[in-house]
matplotlib code that plots the C-alpha trace (Angstrom):
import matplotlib.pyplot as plt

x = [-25.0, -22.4, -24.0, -22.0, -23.1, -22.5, -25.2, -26.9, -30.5, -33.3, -36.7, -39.3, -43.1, -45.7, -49.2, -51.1, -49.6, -48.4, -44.4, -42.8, -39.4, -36.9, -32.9, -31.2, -27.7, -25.8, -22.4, -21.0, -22.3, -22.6, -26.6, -29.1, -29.5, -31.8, -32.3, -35.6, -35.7, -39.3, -41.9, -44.0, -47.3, -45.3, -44.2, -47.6, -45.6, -42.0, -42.7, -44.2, -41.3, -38.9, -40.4, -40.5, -36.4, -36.2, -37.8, -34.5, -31.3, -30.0, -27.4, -25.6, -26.6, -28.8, -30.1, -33.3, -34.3, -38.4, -39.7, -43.1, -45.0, -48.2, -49.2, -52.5, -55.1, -56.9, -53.2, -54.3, -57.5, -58.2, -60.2, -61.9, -62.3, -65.4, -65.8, -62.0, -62.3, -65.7, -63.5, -60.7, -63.2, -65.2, -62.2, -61.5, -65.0, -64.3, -60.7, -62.4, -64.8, -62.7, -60.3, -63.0, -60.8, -62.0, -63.0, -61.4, -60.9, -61.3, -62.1, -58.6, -56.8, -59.0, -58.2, -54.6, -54.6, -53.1, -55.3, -58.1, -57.4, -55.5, -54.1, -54.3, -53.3, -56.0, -56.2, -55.3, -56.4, -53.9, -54.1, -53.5, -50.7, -49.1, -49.3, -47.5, -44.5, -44.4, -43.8, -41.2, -39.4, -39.5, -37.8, -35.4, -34.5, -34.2, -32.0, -29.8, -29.5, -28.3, -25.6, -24.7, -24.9, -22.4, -20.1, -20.4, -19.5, -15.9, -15.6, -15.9, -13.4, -10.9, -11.4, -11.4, -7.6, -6.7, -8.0, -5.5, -2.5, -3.5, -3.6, -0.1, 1.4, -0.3, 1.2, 5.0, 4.8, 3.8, 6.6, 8.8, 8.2, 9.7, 13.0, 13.5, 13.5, 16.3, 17.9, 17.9, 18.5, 21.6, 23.2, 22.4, 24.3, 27.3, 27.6, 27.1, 30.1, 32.7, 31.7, 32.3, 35.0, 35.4, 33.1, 29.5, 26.7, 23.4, 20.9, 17.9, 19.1, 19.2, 16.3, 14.9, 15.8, 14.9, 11.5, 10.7, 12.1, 10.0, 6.8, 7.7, 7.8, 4.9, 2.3, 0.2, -2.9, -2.8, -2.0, -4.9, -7.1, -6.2, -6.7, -9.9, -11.1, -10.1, -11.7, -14.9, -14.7, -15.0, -17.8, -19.2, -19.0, -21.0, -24.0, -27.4, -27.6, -26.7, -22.9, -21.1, -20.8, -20.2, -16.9, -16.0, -15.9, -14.0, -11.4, -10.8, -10.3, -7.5, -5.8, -5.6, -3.9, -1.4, -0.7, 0.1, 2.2, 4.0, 4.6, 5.8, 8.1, 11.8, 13.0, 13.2, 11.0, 8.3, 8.5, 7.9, 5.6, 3.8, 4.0, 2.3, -0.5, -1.1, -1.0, -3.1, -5.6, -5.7, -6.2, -9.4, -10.8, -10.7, -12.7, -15.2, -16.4, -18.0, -20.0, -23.3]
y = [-41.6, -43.9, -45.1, -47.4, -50.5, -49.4, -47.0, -47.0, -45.5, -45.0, -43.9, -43.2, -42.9, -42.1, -42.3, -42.0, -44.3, -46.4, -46.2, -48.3, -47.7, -49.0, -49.1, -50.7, -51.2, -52.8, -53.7, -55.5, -58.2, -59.4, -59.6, -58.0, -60.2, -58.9, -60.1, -58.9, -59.2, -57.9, -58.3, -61.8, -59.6, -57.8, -61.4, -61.1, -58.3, -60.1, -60.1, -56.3, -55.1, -57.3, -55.8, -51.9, -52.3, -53.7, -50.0, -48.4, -50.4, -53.0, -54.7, -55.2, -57.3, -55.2, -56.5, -54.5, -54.3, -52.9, -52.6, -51.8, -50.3, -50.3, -48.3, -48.1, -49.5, -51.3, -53.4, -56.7, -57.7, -60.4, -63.6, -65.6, -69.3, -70.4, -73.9, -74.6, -73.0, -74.9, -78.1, -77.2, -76.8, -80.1, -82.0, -80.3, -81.4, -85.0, -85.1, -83.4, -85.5, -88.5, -88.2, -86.3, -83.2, -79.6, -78.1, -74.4, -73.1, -69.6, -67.2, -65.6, -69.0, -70.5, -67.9, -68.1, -71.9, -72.2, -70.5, -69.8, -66.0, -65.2, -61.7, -61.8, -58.6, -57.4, -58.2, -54.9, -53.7, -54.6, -51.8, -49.4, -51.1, -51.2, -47.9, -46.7, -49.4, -48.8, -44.9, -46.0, -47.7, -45.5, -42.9, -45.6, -46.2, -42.8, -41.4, -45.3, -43.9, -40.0, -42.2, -44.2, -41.6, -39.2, -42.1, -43.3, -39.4, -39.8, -43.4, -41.9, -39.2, -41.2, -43.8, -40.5, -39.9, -43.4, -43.8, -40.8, -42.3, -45.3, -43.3, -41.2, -45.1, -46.0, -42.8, -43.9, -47.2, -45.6, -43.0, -45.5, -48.6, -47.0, -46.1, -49.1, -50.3, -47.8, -48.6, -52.4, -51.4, -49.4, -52.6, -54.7, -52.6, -52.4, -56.1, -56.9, -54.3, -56.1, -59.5, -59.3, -56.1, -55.4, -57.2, -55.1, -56.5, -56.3, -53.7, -55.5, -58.2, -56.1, -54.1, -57.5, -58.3, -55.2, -55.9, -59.1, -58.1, -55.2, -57.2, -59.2, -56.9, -54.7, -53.6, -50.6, -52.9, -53.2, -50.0, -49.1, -51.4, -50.1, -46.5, -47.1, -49.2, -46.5, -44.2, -46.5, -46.5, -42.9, -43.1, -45.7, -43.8, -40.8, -43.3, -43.1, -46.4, -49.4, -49.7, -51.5, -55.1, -53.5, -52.0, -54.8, -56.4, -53.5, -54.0, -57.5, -56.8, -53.8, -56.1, -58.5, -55.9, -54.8, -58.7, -58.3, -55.6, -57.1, -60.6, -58.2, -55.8, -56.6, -53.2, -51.9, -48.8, -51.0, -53.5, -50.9, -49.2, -52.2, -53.4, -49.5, -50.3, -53.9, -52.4, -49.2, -51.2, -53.9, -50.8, -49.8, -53.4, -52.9, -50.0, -51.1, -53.8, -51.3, -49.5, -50.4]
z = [-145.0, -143.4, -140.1, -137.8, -136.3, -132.8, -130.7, -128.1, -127.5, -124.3, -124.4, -121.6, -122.1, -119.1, -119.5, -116.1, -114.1, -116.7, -118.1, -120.4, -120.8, -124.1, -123.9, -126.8, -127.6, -130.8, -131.7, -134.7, -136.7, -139.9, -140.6, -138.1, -134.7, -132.5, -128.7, -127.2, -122.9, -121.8, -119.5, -120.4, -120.8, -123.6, -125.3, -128.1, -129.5, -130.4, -134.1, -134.5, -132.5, -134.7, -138.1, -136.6, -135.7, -139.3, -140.3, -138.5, -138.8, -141.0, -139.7, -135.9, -132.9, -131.3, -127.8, -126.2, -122.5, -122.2, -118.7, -117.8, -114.7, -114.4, -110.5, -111.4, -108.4, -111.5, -112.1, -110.2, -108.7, -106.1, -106.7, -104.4, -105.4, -103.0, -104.4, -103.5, -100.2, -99.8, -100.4, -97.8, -94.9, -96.4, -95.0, -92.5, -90.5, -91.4, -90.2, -86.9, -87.1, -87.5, -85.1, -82.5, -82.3, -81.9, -85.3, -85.2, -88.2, -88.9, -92.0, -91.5, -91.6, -94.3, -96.2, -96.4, -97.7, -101.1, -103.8, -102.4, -102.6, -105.7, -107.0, -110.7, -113.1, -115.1, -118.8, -120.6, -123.5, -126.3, -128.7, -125.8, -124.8, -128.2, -128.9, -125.8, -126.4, -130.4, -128.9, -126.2, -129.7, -132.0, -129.5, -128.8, -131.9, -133.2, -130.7, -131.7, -134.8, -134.3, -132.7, -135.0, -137.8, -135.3, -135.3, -138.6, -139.9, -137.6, -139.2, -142.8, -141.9, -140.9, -143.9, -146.2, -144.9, -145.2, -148.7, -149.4, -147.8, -150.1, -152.9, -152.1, -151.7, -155.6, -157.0, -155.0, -156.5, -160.0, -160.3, -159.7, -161.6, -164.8, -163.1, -162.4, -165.7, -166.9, -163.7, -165.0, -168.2, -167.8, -165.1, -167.9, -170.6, -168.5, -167.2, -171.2, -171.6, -169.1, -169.9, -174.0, -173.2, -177.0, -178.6, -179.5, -178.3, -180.7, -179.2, -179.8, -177.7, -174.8, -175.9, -176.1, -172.3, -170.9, -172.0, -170.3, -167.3, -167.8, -168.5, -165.4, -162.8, -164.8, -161.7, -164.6, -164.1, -160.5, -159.8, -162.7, -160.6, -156.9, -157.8, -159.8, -156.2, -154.2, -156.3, -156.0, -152.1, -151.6, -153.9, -152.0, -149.0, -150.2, -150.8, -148.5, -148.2, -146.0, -147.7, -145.0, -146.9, -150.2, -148.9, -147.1, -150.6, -152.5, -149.7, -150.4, -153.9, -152.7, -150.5, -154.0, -155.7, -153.1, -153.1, -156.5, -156.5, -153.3, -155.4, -158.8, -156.5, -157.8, -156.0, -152.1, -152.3, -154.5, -151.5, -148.7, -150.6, -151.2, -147.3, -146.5, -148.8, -147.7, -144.0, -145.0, -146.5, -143.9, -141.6, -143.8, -143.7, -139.6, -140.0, -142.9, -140.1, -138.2, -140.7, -141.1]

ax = plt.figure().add_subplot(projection="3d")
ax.plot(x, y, z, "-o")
ax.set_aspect("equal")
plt.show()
């Protein structure tokens, strides 16, 4: 199924009064490149989130925004450190000491000097955690790809109806690559005519010309070639798998052709022709980029 490289996807996922939510995004690029902004308590899971993406797309840069919330009373806990705090009012005696000042520090004030009450969040327990985020990304990155398989079924219908507007061009150029080799046969015949007026001309010799102008301007292989790649792209497009650089080869090879053709064309419709397919195709490349 042709999938295309942009999507965009959002999960939720409550537990108590714990939420972790997932939004990820992607746009075009040639391998996968993945940019993860979370929550540093989340950072020990970078590489399992990395390999479960890998499970669901391919190629794109994809960047992913996790958030987390834990409301939970059990979140953060408060520490005491006595032996700093023990320090602090150490000091403090001597400098009243000292300087023969009042010593009147209180508990309130004591305790607001730097770290001697900290909040710290509770270690949580890791598998727990994983499973509620691997949930939040598999969500995420299922409802990224119904997108990109909704967009990637318009992208294959319009490259379907290009393909045949190639194809109309191909069978153009074909009908009338012979005609123009009776056209240039029959000039010939009658500049030979008025040139030599009464004298008879050999028909082999002109037989002779006609065919290597004919074998000059001969486009039956790349027109052989271009339907049989055309042919191969629809194919292609029917195929389950990630096909995205695979066309974006056959295309090169149709534009190679059209060159061809182009170069060959000794004839105004052969040369328009030609132009529409080099267009058409250049067209086709445009949309090939966004396919995964």
């Amino acid at each position: 199924m042709v999938k295309s490289m942009t999507g965009f996807g959002r999960c939720e996922v409550s537990e108590g009064d714990r939420k972790m939510t997932v939004e990820m995004k992607s746009v075009n690029h040639r391998y996968l490149d993945v940019s993860i902004k979370m929550p540093k308590k989340l950072n020990f899971f970078e590489s399992a989130i990395r390999s479960l993406l890998k499970n669901y797309l391919q190629r794109g840069k994809v960047d992913v925004f996790i958030t987390y919330e834990d409301l939970s009373e059990a979140a953060v806990s408060l520490r005491y450190n006595q032996a700093l705090a023990a320090e602090y009012l150490k000091y403090l005696n001597q400098m009243a000491e000292e300087f023969g000042l009042e010593q009147d520090v209180k508990t309130g004030a004591l305790s607001r000097y730097p770290e001697v009450l900290v909040m710290e969040e509770v270690q949580e327990n890791e598998e727990e955690l994983w499973k509620l985020l691997e949930k939040a990304l598999k969500g995420a990155c299922e409802q990224m790809v119904e997108t990109r398989e909704a967009e990637g079924a318009n992208l294959k219908r319009d490259l379907m109806d290009k393909l045949d507007e190639l194809l109309e061009h191909v069978a153009c150029v074909e009908e009338r690559s012979p005609q123009i080799v009776a056209e240039y046969r029959e000039k010939l015949t009658e500049k030979v005519k008025e040139l030599l007026a009464d004298t008879q001309m050999e028909e082999s010799r002109i037989a002779a010309e006609v065919a290597i102008y004919a074998d000059k301007i001969c486009v039956d292989e790349e027109i052989v070639r271009l339907k049989s790649h055309i042919k191969h792209t629809k194919a292609t497009l029917e195929e389950e798998d990630s096909v995205g650089r695979k066309l974006d080869f056959i295309a090169q090879e149709m534009n190679r052709e059209a060159n061809t053709i182009l170069s060959k064309a000794n004839d105004l419709e052969v040369s328009n022709h030609a132009i529409e397919l080099k267009t058409g195709i250049e067209k086709v490349r445009e949309q090939i980029q966004n396919i995964e």
